[in-house]
C-alpha distance (Angstrom), angle and dihedral (degrees) to the residues before:
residue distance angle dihedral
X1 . . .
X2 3.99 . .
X3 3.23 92.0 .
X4 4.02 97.4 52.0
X5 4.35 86.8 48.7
X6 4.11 82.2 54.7
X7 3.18 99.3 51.3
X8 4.03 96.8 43.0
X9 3.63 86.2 42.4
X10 4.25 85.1 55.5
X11 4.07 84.7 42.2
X12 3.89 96.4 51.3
X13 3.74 90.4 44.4
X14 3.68 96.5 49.0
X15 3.02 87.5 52.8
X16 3.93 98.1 58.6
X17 3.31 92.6 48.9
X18 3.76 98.3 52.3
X19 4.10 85.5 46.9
X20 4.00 83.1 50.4
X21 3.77 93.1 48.9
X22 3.38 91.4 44.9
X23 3.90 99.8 51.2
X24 3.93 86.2 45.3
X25 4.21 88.0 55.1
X26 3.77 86.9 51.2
X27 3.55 97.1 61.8
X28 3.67 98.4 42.8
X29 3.53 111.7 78.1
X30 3.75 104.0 -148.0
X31 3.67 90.5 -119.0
X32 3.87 103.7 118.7
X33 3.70 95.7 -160.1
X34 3.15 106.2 50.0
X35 3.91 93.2 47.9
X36 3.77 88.7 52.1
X37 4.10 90.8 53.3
X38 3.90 92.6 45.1
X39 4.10 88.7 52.6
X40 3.81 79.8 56.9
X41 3.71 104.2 35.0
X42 4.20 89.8 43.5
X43 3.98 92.7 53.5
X44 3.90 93.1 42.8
X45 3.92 103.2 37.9
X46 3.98 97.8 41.5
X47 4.54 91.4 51.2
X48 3.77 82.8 42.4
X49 4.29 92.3 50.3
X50 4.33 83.8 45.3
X51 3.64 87.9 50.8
X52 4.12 99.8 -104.8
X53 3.75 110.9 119.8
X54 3.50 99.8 169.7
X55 4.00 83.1 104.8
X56 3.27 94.1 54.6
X57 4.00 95.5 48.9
X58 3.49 98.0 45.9
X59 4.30 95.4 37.6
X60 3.94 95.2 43.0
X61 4.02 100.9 101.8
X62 3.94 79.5 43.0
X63 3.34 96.3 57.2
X64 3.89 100.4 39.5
X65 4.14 86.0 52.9
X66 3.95 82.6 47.9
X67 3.69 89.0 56.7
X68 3.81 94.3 41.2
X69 3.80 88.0 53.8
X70 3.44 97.9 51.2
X71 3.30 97.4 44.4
X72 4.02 98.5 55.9
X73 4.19 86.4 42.1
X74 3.80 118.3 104.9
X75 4.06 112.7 -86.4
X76 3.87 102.7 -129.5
X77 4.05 121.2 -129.0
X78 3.66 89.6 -98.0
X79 4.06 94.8 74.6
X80 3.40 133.0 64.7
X81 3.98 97.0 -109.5
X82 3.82 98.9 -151.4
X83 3.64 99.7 51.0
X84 3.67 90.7 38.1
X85 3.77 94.3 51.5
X86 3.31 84.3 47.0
X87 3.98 100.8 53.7
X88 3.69 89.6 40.8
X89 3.72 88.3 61.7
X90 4.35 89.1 56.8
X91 3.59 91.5 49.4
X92 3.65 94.3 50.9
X93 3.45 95.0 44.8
X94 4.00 87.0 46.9
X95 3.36 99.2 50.8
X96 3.80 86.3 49.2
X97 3.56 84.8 60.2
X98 3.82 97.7 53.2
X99 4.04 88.1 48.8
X100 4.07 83.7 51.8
X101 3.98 93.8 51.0
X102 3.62 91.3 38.4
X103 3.89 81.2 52.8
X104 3.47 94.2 49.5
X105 3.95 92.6 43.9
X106 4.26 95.0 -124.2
X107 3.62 115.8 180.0
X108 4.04 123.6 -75.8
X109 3.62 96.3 -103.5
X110 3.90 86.5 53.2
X111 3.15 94.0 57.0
X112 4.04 102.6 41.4
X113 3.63 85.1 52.6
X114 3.72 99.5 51.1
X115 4.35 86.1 46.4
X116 3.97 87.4 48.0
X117 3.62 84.5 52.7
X118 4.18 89.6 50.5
X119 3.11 90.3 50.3
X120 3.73 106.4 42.7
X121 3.62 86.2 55.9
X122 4.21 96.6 47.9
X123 4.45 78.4 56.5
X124 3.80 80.4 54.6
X125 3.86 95.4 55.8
X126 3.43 93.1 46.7
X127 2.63 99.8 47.0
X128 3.81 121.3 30.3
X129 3.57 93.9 28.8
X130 3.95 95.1 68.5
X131 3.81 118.3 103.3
């Protein structure tokens, strides 16, 4: 009888962690780049929207090679690849220009605008770009 609660107990926890590793695999999007830049662009962009950023100013090249990366990866099937190219292109460019104000030390609410900006367009690839 122990030995049937052990092994249900193995079952029924299998089981959560396949449903757990499953649920994980459905939000990443098997698109290596851009997970890699939204690591980036998530720890940067949500200090800098709570007023911290520190992030921001010490991540910047980071996030501007992130960008770069991701923009000269392959676009999979599941996005339109014009527009995405496209969009890709902005936030690259953007981010750029965060790394250049960071560089030339603008003001906080420079800065948190030009991230918000980032970032508002990196919820536009994901967004608007899918098929």
């Amino acid at each position: 009888m122990k030995r049937i609660a052990v092994l249900l107990g193995l079952f029924v926890s299998m089981g959560f962690a396949g449903f757990a590793q499953s649920s994980t695999a459905a939000k990443s999007t098997g698109w290596t780049e851009m997970n890699n830049f939204h690591a980036v662009m998530s720890a940067t962009f949500h200090a800098a929207e709570e007023g911290n950023l520190l992030p921001l100013k010490e991540r910047v090249a980071e996030l501007y090679r992130a960008s770069k990366v991701w923009y000269a990866s392959d676009i999979p099937a599941t996005y339109k690849a014009t527009e995405t190219k496209a969009m890709l292109e902005k936030l690259m460019l953007q981010c750029h220009e965060v790394w250049r104000n960071v560089d030339d030390k603008a003001d906080d609410a420079k800065l948190t605008s030009l991230i918000t900006e980032a970032h508002n367009t990196f919820h536009k690839i994901v967004g608007e770009c899918k098929k």
